[in-house]
Every structure is written in C-alpha cells, then in structure tokens.
PyMOL Python script that loads the backbone (N, CA, C, O; Angstrom):
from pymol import cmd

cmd.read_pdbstr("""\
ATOM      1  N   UNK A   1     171.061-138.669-181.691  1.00  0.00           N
ATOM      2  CA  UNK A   1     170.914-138.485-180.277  1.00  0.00           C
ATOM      3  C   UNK A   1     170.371-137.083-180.002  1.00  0.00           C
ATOM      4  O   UNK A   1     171.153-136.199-179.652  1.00  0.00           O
ATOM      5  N   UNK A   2     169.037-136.837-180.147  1.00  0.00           N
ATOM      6  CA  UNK A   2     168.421-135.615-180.317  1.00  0.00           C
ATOM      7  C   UNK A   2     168.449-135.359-178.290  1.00  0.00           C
ATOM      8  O   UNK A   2     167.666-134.458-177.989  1.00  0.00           O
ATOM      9  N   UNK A   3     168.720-135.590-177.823  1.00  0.00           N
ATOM     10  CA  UNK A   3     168.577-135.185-176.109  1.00  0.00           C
ATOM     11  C   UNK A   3     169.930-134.957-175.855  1.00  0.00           C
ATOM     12  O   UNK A   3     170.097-134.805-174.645  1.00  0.00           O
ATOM     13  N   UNK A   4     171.053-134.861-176.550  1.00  0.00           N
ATOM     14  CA  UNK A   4     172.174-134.658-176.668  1.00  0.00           C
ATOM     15  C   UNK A   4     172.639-132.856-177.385  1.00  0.00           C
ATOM     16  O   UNK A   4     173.704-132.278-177.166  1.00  0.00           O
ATOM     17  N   UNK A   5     171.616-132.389-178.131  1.00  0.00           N
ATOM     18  CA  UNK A   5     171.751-131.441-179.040  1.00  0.00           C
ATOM     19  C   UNK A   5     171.433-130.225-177.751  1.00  0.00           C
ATOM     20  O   UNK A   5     170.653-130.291-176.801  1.00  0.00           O
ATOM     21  N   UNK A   6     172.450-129.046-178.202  1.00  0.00           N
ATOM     22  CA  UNK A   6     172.112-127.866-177.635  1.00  0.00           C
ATOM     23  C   UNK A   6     171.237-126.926-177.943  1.00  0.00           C
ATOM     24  O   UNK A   6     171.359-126.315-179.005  1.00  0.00           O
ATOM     25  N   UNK A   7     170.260-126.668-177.108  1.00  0.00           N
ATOM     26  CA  UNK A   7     168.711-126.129-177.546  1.00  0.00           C
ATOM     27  C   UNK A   7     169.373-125.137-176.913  1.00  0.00           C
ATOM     28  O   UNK A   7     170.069-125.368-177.902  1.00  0.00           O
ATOM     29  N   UNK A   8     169.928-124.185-176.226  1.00  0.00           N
ATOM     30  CA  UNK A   8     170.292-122.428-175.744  1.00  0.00           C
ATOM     31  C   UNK A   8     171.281-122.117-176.662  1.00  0.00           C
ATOM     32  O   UNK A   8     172.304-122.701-177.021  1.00  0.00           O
ATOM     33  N   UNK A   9     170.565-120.693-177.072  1.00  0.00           N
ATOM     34  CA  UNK A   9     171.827-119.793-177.727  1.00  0.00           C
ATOM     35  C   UNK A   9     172.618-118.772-176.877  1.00  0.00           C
ATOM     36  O   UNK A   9     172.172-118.489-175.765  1.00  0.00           O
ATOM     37  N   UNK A  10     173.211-118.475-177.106  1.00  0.00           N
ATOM     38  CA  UNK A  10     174.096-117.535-176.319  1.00  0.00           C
ATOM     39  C   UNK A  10     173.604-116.882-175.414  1.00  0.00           C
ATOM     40  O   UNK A  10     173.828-117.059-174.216  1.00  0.00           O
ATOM     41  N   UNK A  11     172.762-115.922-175.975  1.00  0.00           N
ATOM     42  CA  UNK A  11     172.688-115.265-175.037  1.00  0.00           C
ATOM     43  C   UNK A  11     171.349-115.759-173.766  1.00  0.00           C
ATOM     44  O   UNK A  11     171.135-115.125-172.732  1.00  0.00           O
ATOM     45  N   UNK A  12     170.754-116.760-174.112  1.00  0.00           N
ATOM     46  CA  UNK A  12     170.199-117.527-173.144  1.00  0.00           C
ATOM     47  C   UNK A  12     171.373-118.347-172.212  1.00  0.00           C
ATOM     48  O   UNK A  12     171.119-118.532-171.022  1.00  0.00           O
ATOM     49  N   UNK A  13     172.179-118.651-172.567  1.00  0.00           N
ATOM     50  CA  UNK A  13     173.164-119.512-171.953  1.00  0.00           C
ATOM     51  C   UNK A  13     173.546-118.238-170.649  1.00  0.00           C
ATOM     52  O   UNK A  13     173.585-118.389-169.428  1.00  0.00           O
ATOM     53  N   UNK A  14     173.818-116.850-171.581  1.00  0.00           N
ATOM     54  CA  UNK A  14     174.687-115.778-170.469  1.00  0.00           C
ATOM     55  C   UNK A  14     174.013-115.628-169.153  1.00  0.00           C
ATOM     56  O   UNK A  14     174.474-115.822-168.029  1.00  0.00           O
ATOM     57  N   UNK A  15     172.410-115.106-169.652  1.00  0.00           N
ATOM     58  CA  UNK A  15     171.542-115.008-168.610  1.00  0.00           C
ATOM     59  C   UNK A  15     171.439-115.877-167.830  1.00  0.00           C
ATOM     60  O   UNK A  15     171.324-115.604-166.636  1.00  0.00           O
ATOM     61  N   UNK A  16     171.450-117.098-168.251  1.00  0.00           N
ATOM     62  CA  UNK A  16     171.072-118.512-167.326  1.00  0.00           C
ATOM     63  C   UNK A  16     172.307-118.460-166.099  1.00  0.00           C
ATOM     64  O   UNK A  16     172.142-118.448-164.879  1.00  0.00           O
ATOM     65  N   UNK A  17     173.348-118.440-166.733  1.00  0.00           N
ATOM     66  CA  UNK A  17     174.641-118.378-165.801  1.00  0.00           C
ATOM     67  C   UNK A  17     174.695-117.159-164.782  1.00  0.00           C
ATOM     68  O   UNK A  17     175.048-117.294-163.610  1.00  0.00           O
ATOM     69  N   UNK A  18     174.282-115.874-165.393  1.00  0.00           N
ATOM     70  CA  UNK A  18     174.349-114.830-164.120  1.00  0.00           C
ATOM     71  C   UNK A  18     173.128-114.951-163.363  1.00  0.00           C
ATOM     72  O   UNK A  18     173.085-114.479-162.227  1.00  0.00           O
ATOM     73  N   UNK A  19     172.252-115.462-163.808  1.00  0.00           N
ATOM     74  CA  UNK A  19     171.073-115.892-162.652  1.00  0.00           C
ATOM     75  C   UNK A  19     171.426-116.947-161.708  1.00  0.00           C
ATOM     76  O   UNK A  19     171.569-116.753-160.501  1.00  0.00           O
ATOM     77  N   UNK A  20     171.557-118.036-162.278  1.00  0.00           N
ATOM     78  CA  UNK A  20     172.301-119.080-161.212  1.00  0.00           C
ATOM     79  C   UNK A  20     173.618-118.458-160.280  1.00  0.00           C
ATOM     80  O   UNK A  20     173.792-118.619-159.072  1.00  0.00           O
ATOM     81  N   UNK A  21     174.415-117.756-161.172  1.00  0.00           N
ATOM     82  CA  UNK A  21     175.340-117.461-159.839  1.00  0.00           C
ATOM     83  C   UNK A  21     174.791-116.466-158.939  1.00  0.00           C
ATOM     84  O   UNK A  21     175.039-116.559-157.737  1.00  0.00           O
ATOM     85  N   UNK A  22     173.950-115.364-159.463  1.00  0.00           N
ATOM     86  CA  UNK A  22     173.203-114.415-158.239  1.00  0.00           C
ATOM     87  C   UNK A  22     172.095-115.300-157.448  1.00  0.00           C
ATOM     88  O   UNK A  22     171.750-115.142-156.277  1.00  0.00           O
ATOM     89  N   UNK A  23     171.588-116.336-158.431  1.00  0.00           N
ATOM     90  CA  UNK A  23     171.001-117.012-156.960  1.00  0.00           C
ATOM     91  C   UNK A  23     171.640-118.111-155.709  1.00  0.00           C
ATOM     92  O   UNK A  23     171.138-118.343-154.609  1.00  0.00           O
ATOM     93  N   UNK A  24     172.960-118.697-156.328  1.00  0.00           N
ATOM     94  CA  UNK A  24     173.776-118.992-155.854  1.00  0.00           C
ATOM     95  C   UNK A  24     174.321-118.290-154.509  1.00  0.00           C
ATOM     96  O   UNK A  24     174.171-118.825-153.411  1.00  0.00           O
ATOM     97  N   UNK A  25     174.990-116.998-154.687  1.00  0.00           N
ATOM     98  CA  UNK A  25     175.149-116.093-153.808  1.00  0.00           C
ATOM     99  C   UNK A  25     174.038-116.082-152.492  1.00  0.00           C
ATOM    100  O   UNK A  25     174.626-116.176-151.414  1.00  0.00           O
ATOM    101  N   UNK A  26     172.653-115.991-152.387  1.00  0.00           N
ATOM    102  CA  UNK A  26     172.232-116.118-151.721  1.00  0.00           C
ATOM    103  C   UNK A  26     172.645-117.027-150.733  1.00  0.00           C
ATOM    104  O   UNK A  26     172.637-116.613-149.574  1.00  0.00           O
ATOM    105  N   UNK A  27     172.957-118.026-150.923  1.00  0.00           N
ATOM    106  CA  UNK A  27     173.289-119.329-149.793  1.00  0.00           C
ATOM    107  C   UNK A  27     174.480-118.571-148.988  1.00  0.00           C
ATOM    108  O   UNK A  27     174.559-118.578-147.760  1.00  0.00           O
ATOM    109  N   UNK A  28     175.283-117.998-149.749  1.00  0.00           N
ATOM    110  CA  UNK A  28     176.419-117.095-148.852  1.00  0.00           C
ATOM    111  C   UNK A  28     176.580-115.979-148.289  1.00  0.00           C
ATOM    112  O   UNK A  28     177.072-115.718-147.192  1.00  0.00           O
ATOM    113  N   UNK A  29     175.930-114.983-149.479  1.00  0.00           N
ATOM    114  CA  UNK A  29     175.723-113.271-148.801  1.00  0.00           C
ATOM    115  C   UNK A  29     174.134-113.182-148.790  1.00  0.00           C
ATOM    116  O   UNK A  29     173.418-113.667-149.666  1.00  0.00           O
ATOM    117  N   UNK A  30     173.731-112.554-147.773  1.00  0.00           N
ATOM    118  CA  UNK A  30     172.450-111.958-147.514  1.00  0.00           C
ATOM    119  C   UNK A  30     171.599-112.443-146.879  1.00  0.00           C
ATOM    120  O   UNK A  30     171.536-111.750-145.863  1.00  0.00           O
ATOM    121  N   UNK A  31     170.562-113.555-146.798  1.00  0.00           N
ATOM    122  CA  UNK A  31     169.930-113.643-146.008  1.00  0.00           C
ATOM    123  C   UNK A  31     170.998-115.570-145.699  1.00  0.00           C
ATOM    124  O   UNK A  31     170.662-116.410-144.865  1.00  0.00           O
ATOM    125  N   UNK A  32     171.672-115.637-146.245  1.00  0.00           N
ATOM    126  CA  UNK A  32     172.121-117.259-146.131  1.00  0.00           C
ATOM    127  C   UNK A  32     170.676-118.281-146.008  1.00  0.00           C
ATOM    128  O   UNK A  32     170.157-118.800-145.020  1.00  0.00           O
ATOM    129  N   UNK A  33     170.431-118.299-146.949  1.00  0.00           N
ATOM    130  CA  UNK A  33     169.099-119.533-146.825  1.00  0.00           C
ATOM    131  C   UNK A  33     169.499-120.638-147.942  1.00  0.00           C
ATOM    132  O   UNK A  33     170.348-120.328-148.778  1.00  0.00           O
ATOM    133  N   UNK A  34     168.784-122.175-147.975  1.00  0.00           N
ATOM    134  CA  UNK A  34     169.645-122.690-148.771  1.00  0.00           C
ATOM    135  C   UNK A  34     168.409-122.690-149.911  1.00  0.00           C
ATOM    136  O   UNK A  34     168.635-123.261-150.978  1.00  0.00           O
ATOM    137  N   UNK A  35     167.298-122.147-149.723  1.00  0.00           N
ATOM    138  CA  UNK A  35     166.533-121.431-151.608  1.00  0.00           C
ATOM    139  C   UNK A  35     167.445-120.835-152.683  1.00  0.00           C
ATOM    140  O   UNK A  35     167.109-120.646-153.852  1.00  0.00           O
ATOM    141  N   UNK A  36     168.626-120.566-152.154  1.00  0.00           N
ATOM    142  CA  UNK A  36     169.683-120.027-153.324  1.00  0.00           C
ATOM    143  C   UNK A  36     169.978-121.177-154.256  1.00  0.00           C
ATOM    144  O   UNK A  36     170.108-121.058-155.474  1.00  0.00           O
ATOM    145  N   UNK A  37     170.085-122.485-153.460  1.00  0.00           N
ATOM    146  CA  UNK A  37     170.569-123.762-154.670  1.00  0.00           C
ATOM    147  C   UNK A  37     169.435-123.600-155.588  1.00  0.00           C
ATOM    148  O   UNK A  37     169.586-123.890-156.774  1.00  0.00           O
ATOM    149  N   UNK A  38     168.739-123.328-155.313  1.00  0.00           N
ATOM    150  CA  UNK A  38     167.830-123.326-156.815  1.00  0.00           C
ATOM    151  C   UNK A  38     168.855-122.470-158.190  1.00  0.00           C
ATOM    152  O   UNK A  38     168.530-122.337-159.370  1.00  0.00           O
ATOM    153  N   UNK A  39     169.895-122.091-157.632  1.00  0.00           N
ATOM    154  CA  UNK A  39     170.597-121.223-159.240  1.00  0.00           C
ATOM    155  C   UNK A  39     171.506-122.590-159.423  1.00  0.00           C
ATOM    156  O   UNK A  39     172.498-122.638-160.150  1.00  0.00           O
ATOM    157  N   UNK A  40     171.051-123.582-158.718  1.00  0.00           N
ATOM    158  CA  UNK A  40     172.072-124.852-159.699  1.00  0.00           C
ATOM    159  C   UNK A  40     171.373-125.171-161.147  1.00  0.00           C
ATOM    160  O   UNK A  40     171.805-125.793-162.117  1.00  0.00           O
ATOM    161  N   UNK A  41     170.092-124.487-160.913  1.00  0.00           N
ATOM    162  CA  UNK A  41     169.564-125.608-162.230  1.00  0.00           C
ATOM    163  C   UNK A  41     170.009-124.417-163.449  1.00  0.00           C
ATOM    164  O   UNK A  41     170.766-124.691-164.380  1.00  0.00           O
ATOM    165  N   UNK A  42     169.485-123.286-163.274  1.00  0.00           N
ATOM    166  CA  UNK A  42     169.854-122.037-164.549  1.00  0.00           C
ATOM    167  C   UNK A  42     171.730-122.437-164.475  1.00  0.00           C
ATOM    168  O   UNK A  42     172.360-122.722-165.493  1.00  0.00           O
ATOM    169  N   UNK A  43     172.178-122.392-163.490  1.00  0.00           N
ATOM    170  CA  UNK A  43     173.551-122.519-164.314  1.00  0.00           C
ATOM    171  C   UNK A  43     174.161-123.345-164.689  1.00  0.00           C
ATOM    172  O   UNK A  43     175.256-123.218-165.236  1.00  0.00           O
ATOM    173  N   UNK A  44     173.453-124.597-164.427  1.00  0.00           N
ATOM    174  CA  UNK A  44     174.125-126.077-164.433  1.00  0.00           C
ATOM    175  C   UNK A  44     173.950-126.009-166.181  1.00  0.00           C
ATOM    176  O   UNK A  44     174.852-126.088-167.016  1.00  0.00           O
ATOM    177  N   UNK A  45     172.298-125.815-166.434  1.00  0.00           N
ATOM    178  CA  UNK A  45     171.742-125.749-168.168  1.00  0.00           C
ATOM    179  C   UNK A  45     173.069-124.684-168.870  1.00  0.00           C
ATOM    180  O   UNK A  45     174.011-124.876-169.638  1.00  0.00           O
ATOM    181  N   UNK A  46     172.567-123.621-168.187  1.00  0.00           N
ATOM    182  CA  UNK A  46     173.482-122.731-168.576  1.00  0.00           C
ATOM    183  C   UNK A  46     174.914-122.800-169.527  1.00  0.00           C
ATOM    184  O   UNK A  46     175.372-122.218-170.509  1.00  0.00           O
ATOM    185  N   UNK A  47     175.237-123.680-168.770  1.00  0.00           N
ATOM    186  CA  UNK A  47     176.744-124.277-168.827  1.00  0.00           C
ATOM    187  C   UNK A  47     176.672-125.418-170.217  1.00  0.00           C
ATOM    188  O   UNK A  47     177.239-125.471-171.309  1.00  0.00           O
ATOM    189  N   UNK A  48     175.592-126.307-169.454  1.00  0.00           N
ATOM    190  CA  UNK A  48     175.797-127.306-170.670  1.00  0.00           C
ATOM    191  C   UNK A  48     175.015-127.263-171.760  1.00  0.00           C
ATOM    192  O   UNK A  48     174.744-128.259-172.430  1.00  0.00           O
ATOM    193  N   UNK A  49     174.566-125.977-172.021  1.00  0.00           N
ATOM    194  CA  UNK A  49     173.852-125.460-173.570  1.00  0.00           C
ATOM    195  C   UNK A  49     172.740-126.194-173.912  1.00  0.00           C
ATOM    196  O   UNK A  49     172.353-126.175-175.080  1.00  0.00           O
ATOM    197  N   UNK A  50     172.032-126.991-172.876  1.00  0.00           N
ATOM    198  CA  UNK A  50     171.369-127.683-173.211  1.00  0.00           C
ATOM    199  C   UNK A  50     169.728-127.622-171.805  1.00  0.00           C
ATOM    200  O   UNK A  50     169.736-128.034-170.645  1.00  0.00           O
ATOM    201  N   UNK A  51     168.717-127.038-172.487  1.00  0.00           N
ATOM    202  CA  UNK A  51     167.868-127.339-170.695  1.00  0.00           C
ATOM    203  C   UNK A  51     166.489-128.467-171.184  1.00  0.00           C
ATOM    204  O   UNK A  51     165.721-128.255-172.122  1.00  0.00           O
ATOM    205  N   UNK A  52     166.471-129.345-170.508  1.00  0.00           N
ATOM    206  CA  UNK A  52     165.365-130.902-170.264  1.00  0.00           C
ATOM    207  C   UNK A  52     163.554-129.978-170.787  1.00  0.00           C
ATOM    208  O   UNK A  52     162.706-130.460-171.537  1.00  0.00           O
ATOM    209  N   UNK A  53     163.502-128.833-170.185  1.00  0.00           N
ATOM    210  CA  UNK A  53     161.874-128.603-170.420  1.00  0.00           C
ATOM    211  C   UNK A  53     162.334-127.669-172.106  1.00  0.00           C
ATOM    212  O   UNK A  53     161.481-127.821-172.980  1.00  0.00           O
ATOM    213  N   UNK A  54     163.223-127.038-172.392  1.00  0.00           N
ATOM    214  CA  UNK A  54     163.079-126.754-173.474  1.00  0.00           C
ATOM    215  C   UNK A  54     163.144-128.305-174.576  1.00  0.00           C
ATOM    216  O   UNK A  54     162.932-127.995-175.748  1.00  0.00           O
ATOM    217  N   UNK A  55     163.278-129.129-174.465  1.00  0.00           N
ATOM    218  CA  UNK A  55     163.793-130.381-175.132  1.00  0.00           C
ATOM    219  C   UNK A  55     161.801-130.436-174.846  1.00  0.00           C
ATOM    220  O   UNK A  55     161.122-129.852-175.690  1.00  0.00           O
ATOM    221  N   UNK A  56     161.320-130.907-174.063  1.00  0.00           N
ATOM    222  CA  UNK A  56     160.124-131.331-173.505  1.00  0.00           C
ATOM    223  C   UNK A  56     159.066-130.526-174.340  1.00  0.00           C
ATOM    224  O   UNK A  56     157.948-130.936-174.652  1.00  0.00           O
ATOM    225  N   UNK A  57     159.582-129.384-174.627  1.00  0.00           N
ATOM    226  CA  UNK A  57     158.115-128.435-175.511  1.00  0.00           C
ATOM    227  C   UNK A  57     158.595-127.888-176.538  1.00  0.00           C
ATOM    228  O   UNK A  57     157.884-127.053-177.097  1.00  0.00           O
ATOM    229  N   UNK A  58     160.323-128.275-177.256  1.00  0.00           N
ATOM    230  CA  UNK A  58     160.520-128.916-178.553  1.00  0.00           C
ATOM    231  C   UNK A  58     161.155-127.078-178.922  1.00  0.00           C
ATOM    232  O   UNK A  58     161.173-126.727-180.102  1.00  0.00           O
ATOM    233  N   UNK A  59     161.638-126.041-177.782  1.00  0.00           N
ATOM    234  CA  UNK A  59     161.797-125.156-178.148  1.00  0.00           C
ATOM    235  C   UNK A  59     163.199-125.129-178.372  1.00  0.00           C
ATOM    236  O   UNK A  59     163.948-125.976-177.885  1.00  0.00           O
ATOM    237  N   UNK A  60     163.579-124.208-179.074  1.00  0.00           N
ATOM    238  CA  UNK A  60     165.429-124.173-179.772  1.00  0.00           C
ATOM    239  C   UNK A  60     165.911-122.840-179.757  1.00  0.00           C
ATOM    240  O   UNK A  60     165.466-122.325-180.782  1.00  0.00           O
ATOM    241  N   UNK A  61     166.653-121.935-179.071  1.00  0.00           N
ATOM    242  CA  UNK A  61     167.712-120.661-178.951  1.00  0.00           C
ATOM    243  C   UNK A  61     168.693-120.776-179.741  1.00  0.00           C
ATOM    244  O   UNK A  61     169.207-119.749-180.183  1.00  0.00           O
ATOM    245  N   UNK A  62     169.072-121.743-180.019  1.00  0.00           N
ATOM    246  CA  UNK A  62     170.513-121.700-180.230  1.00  0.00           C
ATOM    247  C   UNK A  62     170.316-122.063-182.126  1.00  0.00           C
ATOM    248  O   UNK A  62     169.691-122.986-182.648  1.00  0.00           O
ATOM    249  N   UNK A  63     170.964-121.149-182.668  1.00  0.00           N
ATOM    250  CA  UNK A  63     170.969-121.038-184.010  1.00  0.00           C
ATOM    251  C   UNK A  63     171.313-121.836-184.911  1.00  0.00           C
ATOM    252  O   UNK A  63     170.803-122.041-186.012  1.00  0.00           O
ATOM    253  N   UNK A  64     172.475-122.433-184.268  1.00  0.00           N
ATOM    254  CA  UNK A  64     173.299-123.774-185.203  1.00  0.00           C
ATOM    255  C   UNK A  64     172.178-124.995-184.517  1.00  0.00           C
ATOM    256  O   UNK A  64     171.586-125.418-185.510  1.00  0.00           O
ATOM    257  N   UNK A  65     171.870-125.414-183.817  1.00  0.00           N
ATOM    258  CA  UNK A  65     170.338-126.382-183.933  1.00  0.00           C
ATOM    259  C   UNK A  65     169.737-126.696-184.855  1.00  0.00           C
ATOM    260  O   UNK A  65     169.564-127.818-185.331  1.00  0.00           O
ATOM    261  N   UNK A  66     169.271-125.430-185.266  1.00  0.00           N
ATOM    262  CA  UNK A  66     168.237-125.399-186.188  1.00  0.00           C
ATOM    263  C   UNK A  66     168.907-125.490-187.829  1.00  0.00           C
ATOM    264  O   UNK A  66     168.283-125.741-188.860  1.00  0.00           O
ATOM    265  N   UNK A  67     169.797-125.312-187.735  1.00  0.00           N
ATOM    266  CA  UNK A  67     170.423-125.705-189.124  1.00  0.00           C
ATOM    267  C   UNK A  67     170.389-127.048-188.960  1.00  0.00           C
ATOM    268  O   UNK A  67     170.049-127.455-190.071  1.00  0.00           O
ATOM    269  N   UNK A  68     170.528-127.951-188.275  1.00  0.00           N
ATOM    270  CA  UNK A  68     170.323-129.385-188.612  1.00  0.00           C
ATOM    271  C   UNK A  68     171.798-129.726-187.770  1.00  0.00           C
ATOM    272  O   UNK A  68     172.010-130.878-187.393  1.00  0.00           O
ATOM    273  N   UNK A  69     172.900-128.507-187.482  1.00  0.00           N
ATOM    274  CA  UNK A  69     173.913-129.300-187.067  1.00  0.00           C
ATOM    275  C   UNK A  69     174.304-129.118-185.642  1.00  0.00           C
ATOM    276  O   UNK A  69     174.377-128.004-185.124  1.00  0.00           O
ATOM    277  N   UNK A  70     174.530-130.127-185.077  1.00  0.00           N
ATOM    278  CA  UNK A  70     174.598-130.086-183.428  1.00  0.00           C
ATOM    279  C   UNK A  70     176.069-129.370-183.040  1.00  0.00           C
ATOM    280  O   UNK A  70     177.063-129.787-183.635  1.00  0.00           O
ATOM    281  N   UNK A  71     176.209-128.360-182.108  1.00  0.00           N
ATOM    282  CA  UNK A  71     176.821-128.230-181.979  1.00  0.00           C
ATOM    283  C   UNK A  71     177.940-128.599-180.551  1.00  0.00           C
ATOM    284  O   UNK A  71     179.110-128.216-180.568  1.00  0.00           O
TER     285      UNK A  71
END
""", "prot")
cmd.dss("prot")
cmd.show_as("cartoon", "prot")
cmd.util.cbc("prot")
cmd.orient("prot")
C-alpha cells in the first residue's frame, strides 16, 4: 500500500505544522479573513507524515521510507 507510506521527515513534518498553525491564526488574529484555512492543508500533511503531491512526483523526506520500511 505505497499511498499509505510516509514520504515527510521530521523536520518537514515540524515546518509544515508551524506554518499551518501561523496560517491558521490568521482566521482569528489579524486581519480575520478565511485565506488562513489554507494552513489546513500544511498541517493536516504535517500531522499525517504523509503529503498527495509529494506521492505524485515520487519525492521522499523521511528516511525510514527509503529504507524500504514504512513507518
């Protein structure tokens, strides 16, 4: 089940998550617009170690991947 395997490594995962929640924030502090939901998608991936366009152009972060074993 290769669409199942986690393509982010860590520290792609970290970034993904503090971007989504600072763009998150927008919807609440500062200008309140709802362009902030756009940090659902960096933190949603974020979260689940896994993002659809890295799968799509076959790219891999995450170290244990590439050993062959899913983590």
């Amino acid at each position: 089940m290769n669409f199942l395997m986690r393509n982010e490594g860590t520290m792609d995962r970290v970034i993904r998550v503090i971007l989504g929640l600072g763009l998150l924030s927008i919807v609440f502090v500062g200008p309140k617009t709802l362009w902030g939901l756009v940090g659902l998608v960096p933190l949603l991936t974020g979260l689940a170690g896994r993002c659809p366009l890295y799968t799509l152009l076959g790219i891999k972060t995450c170290p244990v991947t590439k050993r062959g074993i899913d983590a």
